[in-house]
C-alpha positions as CSV (number, residue, x, y, z in Angstrom):
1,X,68.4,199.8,59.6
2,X,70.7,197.3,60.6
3,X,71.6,194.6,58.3
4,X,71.2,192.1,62.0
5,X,67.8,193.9,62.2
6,X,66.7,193.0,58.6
7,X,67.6,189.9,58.8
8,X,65.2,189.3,61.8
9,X,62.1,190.8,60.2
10,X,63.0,188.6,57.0
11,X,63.1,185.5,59.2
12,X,59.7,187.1,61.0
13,X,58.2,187.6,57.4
14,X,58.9,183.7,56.5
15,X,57.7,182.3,59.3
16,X,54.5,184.2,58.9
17,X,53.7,183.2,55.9
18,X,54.9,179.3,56.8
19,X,52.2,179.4,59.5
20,X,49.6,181.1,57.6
21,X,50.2,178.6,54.6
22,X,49.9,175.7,57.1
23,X,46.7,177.1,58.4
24,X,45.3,177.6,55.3
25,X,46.2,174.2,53.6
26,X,44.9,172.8,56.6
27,X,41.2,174.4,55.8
28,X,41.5,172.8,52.6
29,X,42.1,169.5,53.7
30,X,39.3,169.9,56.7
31,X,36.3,171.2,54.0
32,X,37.7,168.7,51.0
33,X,38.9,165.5,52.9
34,X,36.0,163.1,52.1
35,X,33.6,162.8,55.2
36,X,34.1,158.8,56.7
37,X,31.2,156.5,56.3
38,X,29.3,155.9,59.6
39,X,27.7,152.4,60.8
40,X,24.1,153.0,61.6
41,X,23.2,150.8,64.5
42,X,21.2,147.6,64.2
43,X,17.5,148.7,65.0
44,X,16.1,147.0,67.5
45,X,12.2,146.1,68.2
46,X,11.1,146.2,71.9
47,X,7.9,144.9,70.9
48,X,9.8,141.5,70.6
49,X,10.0,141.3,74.1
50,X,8.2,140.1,77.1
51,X,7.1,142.8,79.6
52,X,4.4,145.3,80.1
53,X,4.5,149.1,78.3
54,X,3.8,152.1,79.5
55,X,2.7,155.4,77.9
56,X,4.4,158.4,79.0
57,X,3.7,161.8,77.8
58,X,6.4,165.2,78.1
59,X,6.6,168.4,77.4
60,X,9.7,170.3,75.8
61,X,10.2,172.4,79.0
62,X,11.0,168.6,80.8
63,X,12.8,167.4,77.9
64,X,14.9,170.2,78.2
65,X,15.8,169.8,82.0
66,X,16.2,165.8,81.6
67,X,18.3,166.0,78.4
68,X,20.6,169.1,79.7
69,X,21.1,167.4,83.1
70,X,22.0,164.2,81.1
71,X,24.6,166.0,79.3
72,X,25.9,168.1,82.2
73,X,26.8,164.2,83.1
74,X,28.7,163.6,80.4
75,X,32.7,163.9,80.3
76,X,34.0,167.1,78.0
77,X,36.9,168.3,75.9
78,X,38.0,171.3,77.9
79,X,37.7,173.1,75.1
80,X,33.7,172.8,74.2
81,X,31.0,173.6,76.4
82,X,27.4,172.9,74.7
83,X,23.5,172.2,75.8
84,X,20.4,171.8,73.8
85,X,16.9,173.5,73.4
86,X,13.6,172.5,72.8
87,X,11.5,174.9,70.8
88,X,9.7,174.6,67.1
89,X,13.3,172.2,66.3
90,X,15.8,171.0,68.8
91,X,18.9,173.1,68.6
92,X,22.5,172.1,69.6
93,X,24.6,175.1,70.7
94,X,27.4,175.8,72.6
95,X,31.3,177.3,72.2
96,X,34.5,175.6,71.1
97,X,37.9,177.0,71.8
98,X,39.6,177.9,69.1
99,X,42.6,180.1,68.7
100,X,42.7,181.9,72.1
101,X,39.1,182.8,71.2
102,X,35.3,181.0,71.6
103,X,33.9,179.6,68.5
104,X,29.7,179.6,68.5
105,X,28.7,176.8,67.1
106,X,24.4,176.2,66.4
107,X,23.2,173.1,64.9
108,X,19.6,173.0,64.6
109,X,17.5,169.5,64.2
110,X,14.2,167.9,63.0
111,X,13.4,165.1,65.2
112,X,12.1,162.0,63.1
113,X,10.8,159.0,65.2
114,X,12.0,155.9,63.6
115,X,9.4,152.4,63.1
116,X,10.8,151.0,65.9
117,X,11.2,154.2,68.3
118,X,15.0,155.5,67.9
119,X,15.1,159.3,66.8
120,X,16.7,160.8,63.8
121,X,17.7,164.2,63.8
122,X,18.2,165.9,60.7
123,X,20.1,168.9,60.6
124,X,18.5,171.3,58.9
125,X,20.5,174.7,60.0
126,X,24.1,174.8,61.2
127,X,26.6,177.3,61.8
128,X,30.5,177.6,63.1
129,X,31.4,180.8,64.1
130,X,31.5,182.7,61.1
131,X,32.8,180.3,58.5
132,X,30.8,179.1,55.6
133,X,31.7,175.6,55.6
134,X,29.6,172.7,54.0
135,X,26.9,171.7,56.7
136,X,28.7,168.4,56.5
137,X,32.4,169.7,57.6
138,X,30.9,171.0,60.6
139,X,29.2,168.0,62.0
140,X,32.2,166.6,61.6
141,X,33.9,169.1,63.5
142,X,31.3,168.4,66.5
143,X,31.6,164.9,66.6
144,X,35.3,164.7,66.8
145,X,34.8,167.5,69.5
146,X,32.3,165.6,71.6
147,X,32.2,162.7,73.2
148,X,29.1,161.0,73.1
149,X,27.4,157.4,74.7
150,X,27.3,154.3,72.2
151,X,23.6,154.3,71.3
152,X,24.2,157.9,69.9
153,X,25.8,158.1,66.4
154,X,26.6,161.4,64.7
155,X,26.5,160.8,60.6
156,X,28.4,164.3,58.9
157,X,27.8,162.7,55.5
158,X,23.7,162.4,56.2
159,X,23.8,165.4,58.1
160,X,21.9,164.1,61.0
161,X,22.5,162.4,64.3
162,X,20.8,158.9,65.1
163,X,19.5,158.2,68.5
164,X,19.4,154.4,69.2
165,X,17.2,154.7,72.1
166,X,16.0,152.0,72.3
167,X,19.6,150.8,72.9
168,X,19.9,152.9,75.9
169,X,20.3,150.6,78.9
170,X,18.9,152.5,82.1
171,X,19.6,151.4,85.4
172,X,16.2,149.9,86.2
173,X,16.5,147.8,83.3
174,X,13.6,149.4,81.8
175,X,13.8,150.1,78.1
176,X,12.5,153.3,76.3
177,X,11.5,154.1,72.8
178,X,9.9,157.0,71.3
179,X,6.5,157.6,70.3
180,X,5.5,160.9,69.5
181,X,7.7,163.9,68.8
182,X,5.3,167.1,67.4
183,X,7.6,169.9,68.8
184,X,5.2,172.4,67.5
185,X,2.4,171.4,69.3
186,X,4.5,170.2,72.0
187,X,3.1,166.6,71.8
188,X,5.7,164.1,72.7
189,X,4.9,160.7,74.2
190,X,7.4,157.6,74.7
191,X,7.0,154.4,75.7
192,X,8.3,152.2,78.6
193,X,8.9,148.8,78.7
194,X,9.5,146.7,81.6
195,X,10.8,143.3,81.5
196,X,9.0,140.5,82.8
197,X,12.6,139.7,84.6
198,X,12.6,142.8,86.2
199,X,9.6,142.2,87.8
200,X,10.8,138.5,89.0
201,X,8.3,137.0,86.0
């Protein structure tokens, strides 16, 4: 072999294990670097203001179509595609590119309705691919993967995702917050309120 040659594969060699020690320490610092602390949202109490409320019952087959087609609204990374189903849990999945190759990534949730009728989810099953990182790391992951809308706040140290809904602002002006949420017997009810402004009162 030539002594050009050997040089070359030496130089091959050390960049090799360069990269692969810059990968790795990188791992390190993703699964050990302390997850940041995340600001909750103020609640806030519809019933402290004037309008009329309305009762309005779903089932997880509509859920499903009007919290997909929300999504399919929302701006995405090139690199992660992801939708959510409705069964016994709600489950985020979906793929991130990673490495020339797609990533699966399943989160799966237990809806909580908060007193004043925002949503917790807690996570209570995740998985990236297949690495065995702390539930925590990749929650992380997703939320510096997705972008999401103010009144939805993903918290990787609580493992859970809190859904200010009754922050959302709708374009009618009319303000939702949850009241029932019994995936398993597919019982879930919300209520609407309309302002007395909206109506000109």
């Amino acid at each position: 072999m030539k002594e050009s040659q050997i040089t070359n594969w030496k130089k091959m060699f050390i960049t090799l294990i360069v990269v692969n020690s810059v990968i790795f320490l990188g791992i390190l610092l993703f699964i050990f670097w302390p997850a940041p602390d995340v600001e909750i949202p103020e609640k806030v109490f519809l019933e402290d203001e004037s309008g009329a409320e309305f009762t309005v019952k779903s089932s997880k087959t509509n859920l499903n179509e009007l919290v997909n087609a929300y999504i399919d609204k929302l701006p995405k990374p090139g690199n992660i595609q992801y939708a959510v189903k409705f069964d016994e849990e709600v489950h985020l999945m979906g793929t991130v590119a990673a490495f020339s190759t797609e990533v699966p990534v399943t989160i799966s949730f237990e809806p909580i309705v908060q007193e004043n009728g925002d949503i917790i989810l807690h996570a209570t099953g995740m998985s990236l691919g297949l690495l065995r990182l702390p539930e925590d790391r990749i929650l992380q992951y997703v939320n510096s993967r997705i972008e999401t809308p103010e009144w939805i706040t993903i918290d990787p140290k609580e493992e859970q995702i809190y859904i200010a809904l009754t922050k959302m602002e709708l374009k009618s002006n009319f303000r939702v917050r949850a009241q029932q949420i019994d995936l398993e017997n597919d019982n879930i009810s919300f209520r609407i309120k309309v302002p007395n402004k909206t109506l000109g009162l």
